[in-house]
N, C-alpha and C positions, 0 to 999 in steps of 0.2 A: 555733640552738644558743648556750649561754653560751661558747663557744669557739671560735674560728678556728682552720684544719684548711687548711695547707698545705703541697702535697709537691711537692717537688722531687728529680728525679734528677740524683747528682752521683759525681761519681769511682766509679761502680759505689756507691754509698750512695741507697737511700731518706727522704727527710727526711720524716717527717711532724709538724708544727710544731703545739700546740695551747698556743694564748694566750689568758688573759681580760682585764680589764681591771685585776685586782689582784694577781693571779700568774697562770703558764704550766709546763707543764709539756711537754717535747719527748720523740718519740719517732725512734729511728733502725734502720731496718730493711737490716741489712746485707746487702751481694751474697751470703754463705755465709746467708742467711736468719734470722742468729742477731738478736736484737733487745735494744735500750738504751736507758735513758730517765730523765732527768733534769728535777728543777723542785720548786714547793714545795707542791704539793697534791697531798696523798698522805695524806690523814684517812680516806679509805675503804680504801687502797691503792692508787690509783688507778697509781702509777707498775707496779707487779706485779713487785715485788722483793720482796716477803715482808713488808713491815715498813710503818712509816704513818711513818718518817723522810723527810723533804726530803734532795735529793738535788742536788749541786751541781755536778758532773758528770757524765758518763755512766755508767750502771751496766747491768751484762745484767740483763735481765728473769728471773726464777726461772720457767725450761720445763722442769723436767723434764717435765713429763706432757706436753708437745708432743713428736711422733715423728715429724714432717716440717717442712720448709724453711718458713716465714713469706715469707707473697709479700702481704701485704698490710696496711694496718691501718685500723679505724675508730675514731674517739674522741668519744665523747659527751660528756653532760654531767661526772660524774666517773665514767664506767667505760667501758672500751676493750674492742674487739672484734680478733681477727686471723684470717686467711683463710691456713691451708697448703696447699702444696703438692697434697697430698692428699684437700682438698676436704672439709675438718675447719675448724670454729670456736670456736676457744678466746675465754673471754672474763674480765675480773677490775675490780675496784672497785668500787662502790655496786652495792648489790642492793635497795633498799627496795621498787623497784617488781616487781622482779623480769626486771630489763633484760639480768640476765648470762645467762633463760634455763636455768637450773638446776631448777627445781622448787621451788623456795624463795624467802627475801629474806635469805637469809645473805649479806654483803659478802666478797671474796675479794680477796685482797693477790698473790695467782699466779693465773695461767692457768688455768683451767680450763675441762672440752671442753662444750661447750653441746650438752644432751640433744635429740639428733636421731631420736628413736623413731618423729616426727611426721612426716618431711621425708624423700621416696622417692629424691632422689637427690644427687650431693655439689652441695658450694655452689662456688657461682664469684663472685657478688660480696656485700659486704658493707657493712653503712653504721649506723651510729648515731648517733640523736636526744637530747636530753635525759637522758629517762630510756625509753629505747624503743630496738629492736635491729631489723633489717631483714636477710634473706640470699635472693639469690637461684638457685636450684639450677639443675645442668646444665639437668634436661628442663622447665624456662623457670617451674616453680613459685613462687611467692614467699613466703617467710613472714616473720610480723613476732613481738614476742612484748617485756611489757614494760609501761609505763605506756600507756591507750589512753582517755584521758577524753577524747577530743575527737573519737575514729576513727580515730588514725594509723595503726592497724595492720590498718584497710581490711576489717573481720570483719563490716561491719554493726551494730555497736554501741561501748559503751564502756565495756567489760570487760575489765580488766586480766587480762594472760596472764602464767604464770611458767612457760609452755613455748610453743617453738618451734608456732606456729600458721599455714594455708594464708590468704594473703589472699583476698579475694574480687576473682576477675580477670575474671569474667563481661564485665566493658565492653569490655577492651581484646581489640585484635580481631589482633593482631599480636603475635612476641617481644620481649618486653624484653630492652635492650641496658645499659641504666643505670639505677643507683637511688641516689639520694641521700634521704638524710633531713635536716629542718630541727631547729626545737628541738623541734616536736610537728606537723608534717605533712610529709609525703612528696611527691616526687617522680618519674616513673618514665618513661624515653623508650623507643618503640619501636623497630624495624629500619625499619616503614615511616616511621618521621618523625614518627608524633605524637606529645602527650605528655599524659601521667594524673597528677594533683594528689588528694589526702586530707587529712585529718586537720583542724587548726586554722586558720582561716580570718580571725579579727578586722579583721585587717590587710588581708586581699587579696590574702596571699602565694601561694592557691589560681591567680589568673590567671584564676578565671573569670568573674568581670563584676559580681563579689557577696561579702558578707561569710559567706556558711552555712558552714559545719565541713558537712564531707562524710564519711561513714562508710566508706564504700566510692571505689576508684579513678572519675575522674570524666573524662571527656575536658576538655582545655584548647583553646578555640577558638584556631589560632596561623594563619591566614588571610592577617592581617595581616605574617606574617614571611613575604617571598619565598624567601631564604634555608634550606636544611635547617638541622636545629637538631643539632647535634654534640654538647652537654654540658651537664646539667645539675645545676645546684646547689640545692640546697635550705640556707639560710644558718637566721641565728634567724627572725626573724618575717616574712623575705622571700626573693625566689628572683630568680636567677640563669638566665640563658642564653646560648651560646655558639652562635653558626652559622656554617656553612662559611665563608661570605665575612668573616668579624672579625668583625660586629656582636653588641651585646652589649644584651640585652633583660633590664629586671627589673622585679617589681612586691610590691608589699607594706608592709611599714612602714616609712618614711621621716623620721624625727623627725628624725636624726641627717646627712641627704643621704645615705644609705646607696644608694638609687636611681641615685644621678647625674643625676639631671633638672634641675637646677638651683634645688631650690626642698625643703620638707620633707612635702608635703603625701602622703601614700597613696597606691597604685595599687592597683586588682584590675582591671586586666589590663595586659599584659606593655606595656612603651613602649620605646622602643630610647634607650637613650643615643648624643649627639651625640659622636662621639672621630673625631677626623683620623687614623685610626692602624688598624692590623688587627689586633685581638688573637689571642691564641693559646688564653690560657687565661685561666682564669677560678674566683676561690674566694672565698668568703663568709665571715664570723664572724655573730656576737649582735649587731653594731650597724655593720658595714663590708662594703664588698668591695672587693678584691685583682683587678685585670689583670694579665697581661703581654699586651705587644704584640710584634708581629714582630721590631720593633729591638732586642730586648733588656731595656725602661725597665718598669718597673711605674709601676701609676698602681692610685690609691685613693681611695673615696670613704667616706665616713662618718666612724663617732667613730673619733679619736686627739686628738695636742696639740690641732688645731683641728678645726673638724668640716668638712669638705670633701664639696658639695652638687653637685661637677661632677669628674671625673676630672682628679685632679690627680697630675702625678707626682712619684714617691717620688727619694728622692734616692738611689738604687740602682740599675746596671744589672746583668742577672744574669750577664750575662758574664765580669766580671770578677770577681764573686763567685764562680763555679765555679770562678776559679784559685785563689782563697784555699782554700776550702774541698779543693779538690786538694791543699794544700801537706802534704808526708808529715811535717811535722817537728807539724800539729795532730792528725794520724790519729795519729801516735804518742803526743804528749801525753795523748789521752783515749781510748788505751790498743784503739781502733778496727780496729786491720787483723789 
C-alpha cells in the first residue's frame, strides 16, 4: 500500500495511523464507536467529513447513514473501509476503480454502506489495498471487489468489480482467521496455520518461490517456519509475518531494507529476520515495516530519514507513550471524550 496503517489501543481509543511519505492522514475510532480523522489528503474525501478540506485536527466523520458502533477500520490507498458492529460495511473516498463497492465510480466524501446483495452473511473482517476492498463474512466466505488487474481479488481473472464479489476459495482447505491486503495482493491465514497469497507477485511478496501474479488464493509453502504463524500483513510490495515464539518472517520487495535482512536485494519466499528480542506485533507501509517487541521498543526497517536494511530501533517506547496519550487535558484539547 502507498500508506502505512497502524493501530494501536490506548485509553479505551483505537488509533489507526495512515502515513505516506508526503502527507498522512489519521484516523481515531473511539470506545463509544463514534470516529475522527484528521490530515491533508482529502482530494477524493478521503478523510469522510463531507468536504475535500484538510483537516488539522480531529474532526467526526459525517455517519449519519451508519446505525451501529464502528469496531473497526481499513484504509487504502485514498479510500477507507469500516466494519460495525452489526456486520455492515460502510466505505468513502476514491471510487475510480470502484473500490468503495457501490456499483459505480462515483467518489464519496461520507460513509456509505457497500451493496451487500452479493454476500449471504454479515462481515467480520475487513481490509483494503490500493484501489481494492476485501471483507470476510461470518459463514467463512470471502469477497473482494475493486481494481483486480493482476488477480487480487482471487475470481480467476482480471476484471474489475464495482460490487462486492465471492473469492475463489476452492484451495484453501480450512477457515480463515485473517485477511490482510497489500497495495495489489492479498493475504489470508487459516485456523489450521497455513497461509494463501494472490494477486501481484513482481517482487516476491506472493512467498512462493516465484515471480507469477496468481489469480486465485495459492497455498504459501511455510515448512520452513517451525513456529505457528499468528499475523499476517500484507504491506506495499511485500509481506510480513508474525509467529507465536516473536519471530518475524518477510519477503518481497526490498529496495529500501524494508525486509530486514541486511541487504536490499528481493525475496520470494518468506526469510526470518535476525532480532534478539520477541516481537509482538508487526505492521507494514509502501516502503517500511514497524515491530514492537515485548519490551515495549519499536524497531523499523525501510524508508524514513535513513533507510534502515536491519531492525533498527525507534527512538520511542510505547509505554510511555500511552501515558501521554492518556493525559485527559489532550482528550479534551481535541475535543475526544
Amino acid at each position: 500500500m502507498r500508506k502505512l496503517t497502524l493501530s494501536v489501543v490506548v485509553a479505551g481509543l483505537v488509533f489507526a495511523n495512515t502515513i505516506d511519505s508526503s502527507n498522512g492522514n489519521f484516523f481515531v475510532i473511539k470506545e463509544n464507536g463514534s470516529l475522527y480523522s484528521w490530515g491533508d489528503s482529502n482530494y477524493y474525501g478521503d478523510l469522510g467529513t463531507g468536504d475535500t478540506g484538510y483537516k488539522k485536527i480531529p474532526t467526526k466523520i459525517d455517519d449519519k447513514n451508519i446505525n451501529s458502533e464502528i469496531i473497526d477500520i481499513g484504509v487504502g490507498g485514498d479510500h477507507s473501509l469500516v466494519l460495525t458492529k452489526d456486520g455492515k460495511v460502510y466505505s468513502w473516498g476514491h471510487n475510480g476503480h470502484g473500490q468503495l463497492g457501490i456499483g459505480n465510480t462515483d467518489n464519496q466524501s461520507t460513509p456509505i454502506e457497500v451493496n451487500t446483495t452479493n454476500i449471504s452473511s454479515s462481515i467480520t473482517q475487513i481490509s483494503a489495498g490500493d484501489y481494492h476492498s476485501l471483507a470476510l463474512a461470518k459463514d467463512g466466505k470471502l469477497y473482494g471487489w475493486g481494481y483486480n488487474g493482476y488477480g487480487q481479488l482471487g475470481i480467476g481473472n482480471t476484471d474489475t468489480q464495482y460490487n462486492p464479489v465471492e473469492v475463489n476459495t476452492t484451495n484453501i482447505t480450512s477457515d480463515i482467521v485473517q485477511i490482510s491486503a497489500g497495495a495489489y495482493h492479498i493475504l489470508a491465514l487459516t485456523k489450521d496455520g497455513k497461509l494463501y497469497a494472490w494477486g501481484y507477485n513482481e517482487d516476491g511478496e506472493l512467498g512462493i518461490g516465484n515471480t507469477d501474479d496468481k489469480y486465485i488464493p495459492t497455498e504459501v509453502n511455510t515448512t520452513n517456519i517451525s513456529s505457528k504463524i499468528i499475523k499476517v500483513v500484507g504491506a506495499g510490495y511485500h509481506s510480513i509475518l508474525l509467529t507465536e515464539n516473536g519471530e518475524v518472517w518477510t519477503t518481497g520487495h526490498n529496495d529500501y531494507g524494508q525486509l530486514g535482512t541486511g541487504d536490499t536485494n528481493n525475496r520470494t519466499k518468506f526469510t526470518k529476520i535476525k532480532l534478539d528480542k520477541k516481537i509482538i506485533n508487526i505492521e507494514g507501509g509502501y516502503r517500511n515495516t514497524i515491530l514492537t517487541a515485548e519490551d515495549g521498543f519499536i524497531y523499523r526497517m525501510g524508508d524514513g530519514y535513513n533507510d534502515y536494511h536491519i531492525p533498527t530501533k525507534a527512538p520511542i517506547n510505547i509505554y510511555p507513550f500511552k501515558e501521554v496519550i492518556n493525559n485527559k487535558k489532550l482528550i479534551k484539547k481535541y475535543n475526544l471524550k
